[in-house]
C-alpha positions, 0 to 999 in steps of 0.5 A: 507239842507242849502245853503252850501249843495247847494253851494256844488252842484255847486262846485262838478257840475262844479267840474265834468263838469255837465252844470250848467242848470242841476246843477241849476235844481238839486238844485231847484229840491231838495228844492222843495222837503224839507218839510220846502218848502212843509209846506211853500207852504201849509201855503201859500195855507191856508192863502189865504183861510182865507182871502179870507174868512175874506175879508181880502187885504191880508197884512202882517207884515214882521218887527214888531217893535216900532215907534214914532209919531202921528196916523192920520187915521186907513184905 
């Protein structure tokens, strides 16, 4: 599923007077189920069981890219 199939849920809700809690609940009910969430779900699980492990503070890099500059101190 993509976000034009849920947008499609709202439409068609409306479309056939389906309050919208119910349509908003479909919609969550139907992501929670894809295995894309039920995998992103499970890596979240084993990411915290390896850091927990590690010792880890838990950061993760969300933009890798390229800087410019001088490195005062590594924490």
């Amino acid at each position: 599923m993509d976000a034009d199939s849920f947008q499609l849920f709202q439409v068609l809700g409306k479309a056939l007077g389906i309050p919208e809690n119910s349509v908003r609940t479909y919609t969550e009910a139907e992501i929670r189920t894809s295995v894309i969430f039920q995998v992103s779900k499970l890596c979240t699980l084993l990411l915290k069981a390896v850091r927990s492990a590690l010792g880890s503070q838990g950061w993760d890099v969300l933009v890798p890219g390229n800087t410019l500059g001088t490195l005062i101190q590594v924490l």
